[in-house]
Backbone as CSV, one residue per row, in Angstrom:
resi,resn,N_x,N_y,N_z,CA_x,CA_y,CA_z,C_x,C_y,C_z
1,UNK,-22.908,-5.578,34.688,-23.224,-6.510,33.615,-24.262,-5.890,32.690
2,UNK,-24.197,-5.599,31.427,-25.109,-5.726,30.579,-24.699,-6.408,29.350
3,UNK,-25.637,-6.073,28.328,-25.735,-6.735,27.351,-26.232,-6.289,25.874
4,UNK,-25.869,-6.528,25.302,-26.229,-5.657,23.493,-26.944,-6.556,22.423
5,UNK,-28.293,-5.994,22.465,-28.689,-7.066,20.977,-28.607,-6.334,19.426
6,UNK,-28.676,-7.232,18.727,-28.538,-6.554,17.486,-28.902,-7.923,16.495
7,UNK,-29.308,-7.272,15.363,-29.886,-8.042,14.540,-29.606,-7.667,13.161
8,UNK,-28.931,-8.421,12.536,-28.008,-8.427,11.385,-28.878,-8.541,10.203
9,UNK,-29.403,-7.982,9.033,-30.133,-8.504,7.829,-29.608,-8.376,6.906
10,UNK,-28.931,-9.410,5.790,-28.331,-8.991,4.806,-28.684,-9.336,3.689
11,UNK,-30.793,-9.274,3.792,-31.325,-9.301,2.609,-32.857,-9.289,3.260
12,UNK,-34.325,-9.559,2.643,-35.392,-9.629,2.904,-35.201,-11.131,3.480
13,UNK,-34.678,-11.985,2.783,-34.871,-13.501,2.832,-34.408,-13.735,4.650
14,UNK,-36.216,-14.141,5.360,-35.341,-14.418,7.000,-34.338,-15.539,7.183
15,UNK,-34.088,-16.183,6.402,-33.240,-17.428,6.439,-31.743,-16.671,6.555
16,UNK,-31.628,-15.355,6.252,-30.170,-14.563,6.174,-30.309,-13.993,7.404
17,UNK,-30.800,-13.779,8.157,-30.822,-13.064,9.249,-30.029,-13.599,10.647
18,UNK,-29.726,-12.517,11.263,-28.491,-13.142,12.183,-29.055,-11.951,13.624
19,UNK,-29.033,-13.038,14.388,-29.736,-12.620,16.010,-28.147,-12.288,16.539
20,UNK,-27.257,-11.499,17.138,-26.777,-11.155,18.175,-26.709,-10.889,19.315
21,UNK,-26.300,-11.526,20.594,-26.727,-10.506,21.697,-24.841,-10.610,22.476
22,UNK,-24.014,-9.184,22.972,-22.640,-8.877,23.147,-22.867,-9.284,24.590
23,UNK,-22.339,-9.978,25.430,-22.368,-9.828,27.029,-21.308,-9.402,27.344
24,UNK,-21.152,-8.432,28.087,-20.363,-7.841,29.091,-20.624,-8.031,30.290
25,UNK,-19.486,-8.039,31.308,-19.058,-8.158,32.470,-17.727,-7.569,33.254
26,UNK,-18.196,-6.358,33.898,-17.210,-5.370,34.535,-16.514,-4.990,33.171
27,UNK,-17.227,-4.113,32.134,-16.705,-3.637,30.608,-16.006,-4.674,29.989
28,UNK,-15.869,-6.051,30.288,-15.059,-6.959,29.638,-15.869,-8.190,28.408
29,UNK,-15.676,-7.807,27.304,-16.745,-8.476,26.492,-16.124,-10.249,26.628
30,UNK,-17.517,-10.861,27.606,-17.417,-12.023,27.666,-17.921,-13.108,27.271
31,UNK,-19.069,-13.210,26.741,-19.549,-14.160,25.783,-20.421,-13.764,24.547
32,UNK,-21.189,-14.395,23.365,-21.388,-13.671,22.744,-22.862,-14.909,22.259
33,UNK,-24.165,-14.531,21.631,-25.039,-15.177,21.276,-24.981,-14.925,19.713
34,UNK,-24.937,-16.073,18.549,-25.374,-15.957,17.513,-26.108,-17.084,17.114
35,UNK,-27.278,-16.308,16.537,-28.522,-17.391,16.297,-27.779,-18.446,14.800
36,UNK,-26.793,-17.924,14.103,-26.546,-18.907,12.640,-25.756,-19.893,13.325
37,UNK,-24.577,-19.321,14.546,-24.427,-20.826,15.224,-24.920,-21.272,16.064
38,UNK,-25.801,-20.686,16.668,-27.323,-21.721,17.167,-27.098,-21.651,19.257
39,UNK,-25.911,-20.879,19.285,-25.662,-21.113,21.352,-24.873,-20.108,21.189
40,UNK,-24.420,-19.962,22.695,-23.357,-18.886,23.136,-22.072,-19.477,22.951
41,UNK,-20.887,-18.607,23.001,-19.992,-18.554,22.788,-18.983,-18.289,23.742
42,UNK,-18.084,-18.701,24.919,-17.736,-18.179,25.495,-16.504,-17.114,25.024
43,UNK,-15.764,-16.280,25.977,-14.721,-15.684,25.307,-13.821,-15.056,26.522
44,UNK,-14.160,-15.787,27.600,-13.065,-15.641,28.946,-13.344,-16.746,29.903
45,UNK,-12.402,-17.073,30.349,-12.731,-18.408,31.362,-14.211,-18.354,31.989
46,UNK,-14.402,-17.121,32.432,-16.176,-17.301,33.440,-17.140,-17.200,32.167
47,UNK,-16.461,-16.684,30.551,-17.332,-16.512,30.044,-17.635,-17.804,29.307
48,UNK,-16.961,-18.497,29.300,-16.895,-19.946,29.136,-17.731,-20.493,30.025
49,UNK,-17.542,-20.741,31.255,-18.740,-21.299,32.037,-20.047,-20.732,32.135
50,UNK,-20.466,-19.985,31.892,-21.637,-19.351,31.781,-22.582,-19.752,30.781
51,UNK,-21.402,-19.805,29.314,-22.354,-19.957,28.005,-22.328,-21.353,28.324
52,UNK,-21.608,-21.799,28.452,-21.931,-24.016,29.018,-23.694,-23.723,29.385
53,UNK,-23.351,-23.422,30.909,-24.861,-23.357,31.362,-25.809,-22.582,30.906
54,UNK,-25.826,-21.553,29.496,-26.935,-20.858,28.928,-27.142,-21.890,27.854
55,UNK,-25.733,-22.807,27.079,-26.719,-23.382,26.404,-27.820,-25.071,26.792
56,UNK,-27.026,-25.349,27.498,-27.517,-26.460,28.867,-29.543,-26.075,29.165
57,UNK,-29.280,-24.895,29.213,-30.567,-24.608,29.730,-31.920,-24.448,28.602
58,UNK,-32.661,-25.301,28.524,-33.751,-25.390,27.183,-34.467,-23.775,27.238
59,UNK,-34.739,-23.665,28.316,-35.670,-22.505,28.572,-34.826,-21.265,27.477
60,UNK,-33.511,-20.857,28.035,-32.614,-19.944,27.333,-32.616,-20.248,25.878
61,UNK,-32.936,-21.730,25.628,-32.423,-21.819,24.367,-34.131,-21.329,23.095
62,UNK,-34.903,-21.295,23.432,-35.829,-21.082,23.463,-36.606,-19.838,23.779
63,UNK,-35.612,-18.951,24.250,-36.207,-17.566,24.683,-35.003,-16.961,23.211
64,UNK,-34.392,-17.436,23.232,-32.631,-16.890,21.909,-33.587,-17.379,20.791
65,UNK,-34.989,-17.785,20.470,-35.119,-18.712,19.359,-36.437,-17.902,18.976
66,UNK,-37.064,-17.391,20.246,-38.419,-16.511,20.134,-37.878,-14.822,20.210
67,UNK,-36.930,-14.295,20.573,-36.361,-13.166,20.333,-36.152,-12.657,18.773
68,UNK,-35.667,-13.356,18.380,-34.943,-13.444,17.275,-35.880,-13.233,16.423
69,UNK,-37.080,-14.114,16.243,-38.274,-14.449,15.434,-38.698,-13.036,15.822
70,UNK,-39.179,-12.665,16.961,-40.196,-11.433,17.298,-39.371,-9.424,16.901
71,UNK,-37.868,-10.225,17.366,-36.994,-8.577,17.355,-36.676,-8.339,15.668
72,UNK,-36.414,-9.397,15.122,-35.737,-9.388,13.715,-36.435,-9.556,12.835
73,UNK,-36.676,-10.959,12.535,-37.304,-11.754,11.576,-38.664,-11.300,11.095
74,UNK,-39.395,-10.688,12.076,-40.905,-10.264,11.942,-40.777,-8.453,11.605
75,UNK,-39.743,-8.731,11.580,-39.410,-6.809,11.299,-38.699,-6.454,9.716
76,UNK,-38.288,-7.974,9.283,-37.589,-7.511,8.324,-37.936,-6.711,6.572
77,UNK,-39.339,-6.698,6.770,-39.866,-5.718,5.850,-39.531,-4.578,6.093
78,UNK,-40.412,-3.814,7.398,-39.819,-2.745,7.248,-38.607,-2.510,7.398
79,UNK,-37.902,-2.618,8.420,-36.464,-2.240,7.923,-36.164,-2.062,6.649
80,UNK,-35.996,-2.758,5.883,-36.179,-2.813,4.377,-37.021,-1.961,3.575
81,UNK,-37.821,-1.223,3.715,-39.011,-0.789,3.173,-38.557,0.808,3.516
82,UNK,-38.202,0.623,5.059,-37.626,2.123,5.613,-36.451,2.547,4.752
83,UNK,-35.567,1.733,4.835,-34.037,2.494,4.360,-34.452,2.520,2.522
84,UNK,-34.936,1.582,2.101,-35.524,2.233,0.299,-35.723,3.481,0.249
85,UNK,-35.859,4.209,1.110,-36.982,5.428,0.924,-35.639,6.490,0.999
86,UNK,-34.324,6.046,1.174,-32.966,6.903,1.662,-32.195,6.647,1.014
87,UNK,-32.232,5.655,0.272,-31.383,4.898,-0.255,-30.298,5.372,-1.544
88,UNK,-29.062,5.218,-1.703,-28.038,5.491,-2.945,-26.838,4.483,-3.512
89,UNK,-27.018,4.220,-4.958,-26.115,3.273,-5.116,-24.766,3.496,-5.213
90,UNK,-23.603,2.662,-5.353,-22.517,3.582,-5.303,-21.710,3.172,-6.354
91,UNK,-20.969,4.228,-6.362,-19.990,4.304,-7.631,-18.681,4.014,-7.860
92,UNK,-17.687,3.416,-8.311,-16.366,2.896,-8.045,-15.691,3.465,-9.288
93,UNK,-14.440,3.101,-8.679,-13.272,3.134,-9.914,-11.888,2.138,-9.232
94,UNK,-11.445,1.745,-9.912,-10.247,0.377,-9.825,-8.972,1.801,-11.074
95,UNK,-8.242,1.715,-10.048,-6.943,2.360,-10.828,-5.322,1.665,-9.908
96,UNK,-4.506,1.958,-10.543,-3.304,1.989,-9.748,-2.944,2.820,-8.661
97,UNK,-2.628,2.424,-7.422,-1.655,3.172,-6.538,-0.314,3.333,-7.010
98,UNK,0.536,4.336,-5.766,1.965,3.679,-6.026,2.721,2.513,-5.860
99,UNK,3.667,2.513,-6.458,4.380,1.141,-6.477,4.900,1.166,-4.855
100,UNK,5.467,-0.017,-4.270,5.944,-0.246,-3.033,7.395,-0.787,-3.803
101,UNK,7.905,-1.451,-2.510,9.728,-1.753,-2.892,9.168,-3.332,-2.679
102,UNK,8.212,-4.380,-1.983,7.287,-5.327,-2.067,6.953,-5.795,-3.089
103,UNK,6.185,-5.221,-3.777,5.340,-5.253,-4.393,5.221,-4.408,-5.817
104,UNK,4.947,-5.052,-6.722,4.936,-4.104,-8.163,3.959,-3.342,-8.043
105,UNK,2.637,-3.992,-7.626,1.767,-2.732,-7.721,0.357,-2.345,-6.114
106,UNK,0.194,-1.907,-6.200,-1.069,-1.405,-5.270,-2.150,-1.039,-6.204
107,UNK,-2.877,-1.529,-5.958,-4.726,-1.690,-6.911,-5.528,-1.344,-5.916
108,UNK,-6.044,-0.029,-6.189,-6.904,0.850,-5.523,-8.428,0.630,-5.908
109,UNK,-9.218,0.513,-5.144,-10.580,0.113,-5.371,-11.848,0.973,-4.340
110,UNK,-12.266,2.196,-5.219,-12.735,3.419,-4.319,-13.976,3.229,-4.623
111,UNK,-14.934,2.882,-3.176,-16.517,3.029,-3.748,-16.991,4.555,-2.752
112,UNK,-18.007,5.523,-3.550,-18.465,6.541,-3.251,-20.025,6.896,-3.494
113,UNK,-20.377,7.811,-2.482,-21.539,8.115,-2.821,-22.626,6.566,-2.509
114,UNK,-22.688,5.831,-1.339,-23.575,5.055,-1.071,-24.263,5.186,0.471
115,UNK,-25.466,4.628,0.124,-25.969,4.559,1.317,-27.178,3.564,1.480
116,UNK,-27.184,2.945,2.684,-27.027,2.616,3.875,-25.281,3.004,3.893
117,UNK,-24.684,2.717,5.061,-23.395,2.461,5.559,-22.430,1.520,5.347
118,UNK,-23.225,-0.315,5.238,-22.780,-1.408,5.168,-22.966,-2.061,3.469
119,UNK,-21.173,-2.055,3.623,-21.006,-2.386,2.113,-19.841,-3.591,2.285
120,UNK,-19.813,-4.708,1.198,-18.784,-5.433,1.301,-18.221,-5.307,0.155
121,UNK,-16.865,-5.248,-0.340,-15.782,-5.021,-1.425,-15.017,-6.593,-1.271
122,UNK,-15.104,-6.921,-2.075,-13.963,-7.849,-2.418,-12.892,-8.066,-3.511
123,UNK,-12.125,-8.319,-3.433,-11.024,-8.687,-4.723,-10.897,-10.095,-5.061
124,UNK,-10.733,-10.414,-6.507,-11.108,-11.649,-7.321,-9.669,-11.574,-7.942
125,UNK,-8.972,-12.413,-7.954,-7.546,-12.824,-9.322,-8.059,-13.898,-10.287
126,UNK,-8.309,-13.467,-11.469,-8.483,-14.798,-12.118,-9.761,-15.705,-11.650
127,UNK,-10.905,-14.752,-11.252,-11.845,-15.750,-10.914,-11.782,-16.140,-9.262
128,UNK,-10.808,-16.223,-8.995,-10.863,-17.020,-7.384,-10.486,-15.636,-6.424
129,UNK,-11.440,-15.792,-5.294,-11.447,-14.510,-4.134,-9.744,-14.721,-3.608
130,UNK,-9.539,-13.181,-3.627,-8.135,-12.447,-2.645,-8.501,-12.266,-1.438
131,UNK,-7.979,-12.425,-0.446,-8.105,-12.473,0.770,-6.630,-11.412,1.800
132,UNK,-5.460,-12.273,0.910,-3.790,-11.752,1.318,-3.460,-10.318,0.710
133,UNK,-2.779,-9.517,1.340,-2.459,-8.584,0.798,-3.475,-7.265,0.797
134,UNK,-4.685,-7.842,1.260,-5.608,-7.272,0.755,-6.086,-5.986,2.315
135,UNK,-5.873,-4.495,2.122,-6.249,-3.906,3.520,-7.822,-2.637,3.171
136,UNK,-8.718,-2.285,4.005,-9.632,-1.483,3.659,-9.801,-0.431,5.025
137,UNK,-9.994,0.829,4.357,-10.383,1.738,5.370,-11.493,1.876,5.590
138,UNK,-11.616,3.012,6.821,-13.013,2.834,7.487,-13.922,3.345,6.223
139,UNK,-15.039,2.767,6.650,-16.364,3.542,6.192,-16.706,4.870,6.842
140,UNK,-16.020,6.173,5.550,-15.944,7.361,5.423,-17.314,8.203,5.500
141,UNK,-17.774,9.311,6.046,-18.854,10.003,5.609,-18.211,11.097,4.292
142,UNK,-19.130,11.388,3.287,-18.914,12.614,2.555,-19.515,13.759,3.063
143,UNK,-19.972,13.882,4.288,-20.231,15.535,4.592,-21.206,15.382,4.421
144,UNK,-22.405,14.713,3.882,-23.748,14.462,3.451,-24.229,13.463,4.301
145,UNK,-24.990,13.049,3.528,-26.043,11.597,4.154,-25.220,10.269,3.706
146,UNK,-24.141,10.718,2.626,-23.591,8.900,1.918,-22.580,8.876,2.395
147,UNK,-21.540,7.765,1.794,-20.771,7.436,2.505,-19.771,7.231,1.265
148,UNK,-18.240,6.787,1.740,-16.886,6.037,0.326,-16.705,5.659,1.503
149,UNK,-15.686,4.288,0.737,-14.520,3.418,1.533,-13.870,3.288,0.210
150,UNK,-12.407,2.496,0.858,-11.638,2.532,-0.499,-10.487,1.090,0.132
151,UNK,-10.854,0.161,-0.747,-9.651,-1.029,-0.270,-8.201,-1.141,-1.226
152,UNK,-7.805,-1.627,-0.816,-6.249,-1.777,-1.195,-6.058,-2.941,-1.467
153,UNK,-4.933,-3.815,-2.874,-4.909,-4.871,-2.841,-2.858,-4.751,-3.410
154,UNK,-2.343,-5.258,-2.325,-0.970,-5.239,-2.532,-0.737,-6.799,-3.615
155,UNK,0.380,-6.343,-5.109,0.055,-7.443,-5.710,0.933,-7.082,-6.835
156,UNK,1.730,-8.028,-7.345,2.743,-8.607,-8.070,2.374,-9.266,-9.662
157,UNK,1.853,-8.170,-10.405,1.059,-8.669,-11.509,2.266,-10.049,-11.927
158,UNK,0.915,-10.205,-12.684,1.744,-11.602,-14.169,1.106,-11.375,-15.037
159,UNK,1.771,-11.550,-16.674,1.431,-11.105,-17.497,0.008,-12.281,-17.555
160,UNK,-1.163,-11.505,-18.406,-2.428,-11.992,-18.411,-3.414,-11.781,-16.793
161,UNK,-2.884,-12.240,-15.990,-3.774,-11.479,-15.015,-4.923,-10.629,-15.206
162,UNK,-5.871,-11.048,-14.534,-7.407,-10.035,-14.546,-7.952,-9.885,-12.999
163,UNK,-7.792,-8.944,-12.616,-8.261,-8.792,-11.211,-9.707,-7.715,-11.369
164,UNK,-10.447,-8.236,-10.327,-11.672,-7.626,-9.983,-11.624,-7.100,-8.889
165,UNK,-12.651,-5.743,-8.484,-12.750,-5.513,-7.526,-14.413,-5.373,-7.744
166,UNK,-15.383,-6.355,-6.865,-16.893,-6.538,-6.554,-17.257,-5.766,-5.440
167,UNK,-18.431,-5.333,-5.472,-18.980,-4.386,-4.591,-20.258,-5.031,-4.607
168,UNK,-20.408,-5.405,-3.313,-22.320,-5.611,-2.942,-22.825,-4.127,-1.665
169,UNK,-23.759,-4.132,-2.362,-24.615,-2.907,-1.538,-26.131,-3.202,-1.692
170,UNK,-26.991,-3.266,-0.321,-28.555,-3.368,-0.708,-28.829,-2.405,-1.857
171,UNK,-28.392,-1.236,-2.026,-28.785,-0.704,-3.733,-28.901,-1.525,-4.597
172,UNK,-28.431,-2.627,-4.755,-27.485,-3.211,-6.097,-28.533,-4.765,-5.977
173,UNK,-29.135,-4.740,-7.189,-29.883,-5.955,-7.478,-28.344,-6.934,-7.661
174,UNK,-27.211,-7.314,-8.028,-26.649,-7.778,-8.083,-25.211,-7.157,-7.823
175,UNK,-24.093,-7.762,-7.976,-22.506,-7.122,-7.533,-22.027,-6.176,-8.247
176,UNK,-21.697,-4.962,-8.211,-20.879,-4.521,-9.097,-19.204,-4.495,-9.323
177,UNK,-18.527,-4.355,-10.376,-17.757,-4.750,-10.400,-17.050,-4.126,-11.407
178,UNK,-15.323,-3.752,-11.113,-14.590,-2.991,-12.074,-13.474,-4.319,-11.875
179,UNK,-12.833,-3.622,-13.131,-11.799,-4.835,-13.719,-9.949,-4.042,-13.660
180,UNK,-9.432,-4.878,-13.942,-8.126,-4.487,-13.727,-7.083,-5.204,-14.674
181,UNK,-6.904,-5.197,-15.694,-5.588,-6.142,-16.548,-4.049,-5.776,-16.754
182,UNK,-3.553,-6.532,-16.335,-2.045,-6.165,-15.991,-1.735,-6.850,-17.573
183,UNK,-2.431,-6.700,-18.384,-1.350,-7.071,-19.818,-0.595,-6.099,-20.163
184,UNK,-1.006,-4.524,-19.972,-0.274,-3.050,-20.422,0.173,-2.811,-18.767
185,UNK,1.389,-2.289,-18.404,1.888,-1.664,-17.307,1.392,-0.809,-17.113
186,UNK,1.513,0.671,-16.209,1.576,1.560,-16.664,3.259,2.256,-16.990
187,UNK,4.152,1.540,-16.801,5.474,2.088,-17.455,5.485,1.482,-19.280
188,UNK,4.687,0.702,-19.487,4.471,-0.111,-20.949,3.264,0.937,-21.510
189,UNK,2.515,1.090,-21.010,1.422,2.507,-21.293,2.754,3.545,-21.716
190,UNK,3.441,3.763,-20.849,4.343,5.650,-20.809,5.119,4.858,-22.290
191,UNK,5.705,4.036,-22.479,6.427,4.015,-23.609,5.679,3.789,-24.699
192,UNK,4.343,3.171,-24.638,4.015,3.070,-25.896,3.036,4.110,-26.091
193,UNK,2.631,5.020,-25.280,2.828,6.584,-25.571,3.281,7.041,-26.097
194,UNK,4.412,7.043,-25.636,5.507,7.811,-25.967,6.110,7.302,-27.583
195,UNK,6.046,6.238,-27.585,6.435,5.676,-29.011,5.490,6.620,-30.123
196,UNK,4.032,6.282,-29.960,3.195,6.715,-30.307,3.146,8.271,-30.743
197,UNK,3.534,8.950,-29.348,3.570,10.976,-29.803,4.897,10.625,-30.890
198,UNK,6.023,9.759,-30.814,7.203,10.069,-31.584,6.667,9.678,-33.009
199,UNK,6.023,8.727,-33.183,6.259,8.236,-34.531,4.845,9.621,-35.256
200,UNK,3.952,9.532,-34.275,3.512,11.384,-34.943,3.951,12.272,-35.150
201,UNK,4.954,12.778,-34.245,5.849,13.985,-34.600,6.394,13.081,-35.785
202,UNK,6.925,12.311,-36.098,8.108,11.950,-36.945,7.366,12.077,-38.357
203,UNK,5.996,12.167,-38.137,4.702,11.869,-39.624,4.519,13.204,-40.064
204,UNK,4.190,13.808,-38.691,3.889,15.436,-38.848,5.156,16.443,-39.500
205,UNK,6.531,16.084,-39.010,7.840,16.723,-39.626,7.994,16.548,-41.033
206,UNK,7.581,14.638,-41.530,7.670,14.393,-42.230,7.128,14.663,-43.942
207,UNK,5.545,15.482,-43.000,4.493,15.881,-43.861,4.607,16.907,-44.010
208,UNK,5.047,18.234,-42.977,5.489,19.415,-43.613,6.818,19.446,-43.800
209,UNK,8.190,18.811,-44.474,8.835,18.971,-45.002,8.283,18.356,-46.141
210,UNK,7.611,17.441,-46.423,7.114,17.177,-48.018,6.591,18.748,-48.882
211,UNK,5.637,18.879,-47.843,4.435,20.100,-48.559,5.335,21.658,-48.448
212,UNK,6.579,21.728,-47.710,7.596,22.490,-48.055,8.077,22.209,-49.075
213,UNK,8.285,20.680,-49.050,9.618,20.957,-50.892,8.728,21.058,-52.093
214,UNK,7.372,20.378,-51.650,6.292,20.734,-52.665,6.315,22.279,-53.296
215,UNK,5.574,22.772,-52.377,5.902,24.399,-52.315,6.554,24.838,-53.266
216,UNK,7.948,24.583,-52.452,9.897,25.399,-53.426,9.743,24.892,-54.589
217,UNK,9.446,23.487,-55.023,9.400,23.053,-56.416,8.715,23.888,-57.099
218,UNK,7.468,23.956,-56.687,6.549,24.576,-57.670,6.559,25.706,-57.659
219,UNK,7.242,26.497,-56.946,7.517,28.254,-57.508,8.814,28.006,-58.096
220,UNK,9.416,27.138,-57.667,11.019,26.992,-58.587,10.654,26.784,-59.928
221,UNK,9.551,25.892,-60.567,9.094,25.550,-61.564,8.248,27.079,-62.146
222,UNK,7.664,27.651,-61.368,6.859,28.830,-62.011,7.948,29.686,-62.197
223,UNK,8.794,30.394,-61.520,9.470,31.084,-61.565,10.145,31.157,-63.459
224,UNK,10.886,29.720,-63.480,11.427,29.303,-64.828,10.000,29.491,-65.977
């Protein structure tokens, strides 16, 4: 039997702070302590009876209440104060993947170059959070001290659509955030490109066959 504490901070403010402790039993993770829901948790039949009687018991509940305060809460400057001193913000880009046979498009959302480790990415349609469709890989090292991850959002534009992809990182006084508008395709991009190089060539042909007949005229005219 042992057991794992850990202490979650996902800001200075102790009111955000989150007490953990993992119980194991014969390597089998069986109940679990979190101070934001306030008791244990069971997560196997014995681990079920156990957390009954840990939270039953005032004493336990009360030792989970002074831990927390003394391991976390009273620490959360420095922690904070420490990782400033290491610290890197990170950098994104929102582009297209390839298309699937699903799905019209895949919306790639790459953050790089950050550090601490713990970053959250989310995707927005129109204002309201994506949840479906939506997959992310691990948190990558670059060979250095920072870190990239990169999420995926499988998705079926409509015309007008605005998708976000938000990034929170302790770097970041607030979210950052790249945008995405499915009003231009990119097959509506390639043609109106392409329209675009044609009707130039068609200006450019157009302009040196002028300043050619220009030319012939006017030695045709000198000539006489």
């Amino acid at each position: 039997m042992f057991a794992d504490f850990c202490c979650v901070m996902h800001s200075r403010d102790p009111k955000t702070v989150e007490y953990l402790i993992d119980w194991y039993f014969n390597k089998e993770f069986t109940m679990q302590y979190n101070s934001t829901v306030g008791k244990w948790t069971g997560l196997t039949p014995a681990g079920l009876i156990t957390a009954s009687q840990f939270n039953e018991d005032k004493f336990d509940v009360d030792q989970r209440k002074a831990e927390k305060q003394l391991t976390c809460v009273n620490n959360v400057d420095a922690v904070f104060n420490g990782v400033q001193e290491n610290i890197a913000a990170p950098s994104m880009t929102l582009q297209e993947g390839d298309h699937t046979s699903t799905h019209d498009t895949i919306l790639v959302c790459s953050v790089y170059d950050f550090y601490p480790k713990h970053i959250l990415v989310t995707w927005y349609l129109n204002g309201q959070e994506v949840t479906e469709g939506v997959t992310i890989s691990e948190v990558m090292t670059n060979g250095d001290w920072t870190y990239q991850v990169h999420s995926y959002l499988e998705y079926t534009p409509i015309p007008k659509d605005r998708v976000t992809c938000t990034v929170e990182h302790i770097s970041l006084k607030e979210p950052k955030s790249s945008y995405w508008d499915s009003t231009l395709r990119p097959s509506e991009r390639s043609y109106l490109a392409g329209g675009v190089c044609a009707l130039l060539f068609g200006a450019l042909t157009l302009s040196l066959g002028l300043i050619y007949y220009r030319r012939k005229t006017s030695v045709w005219f000198t000539i006489n």
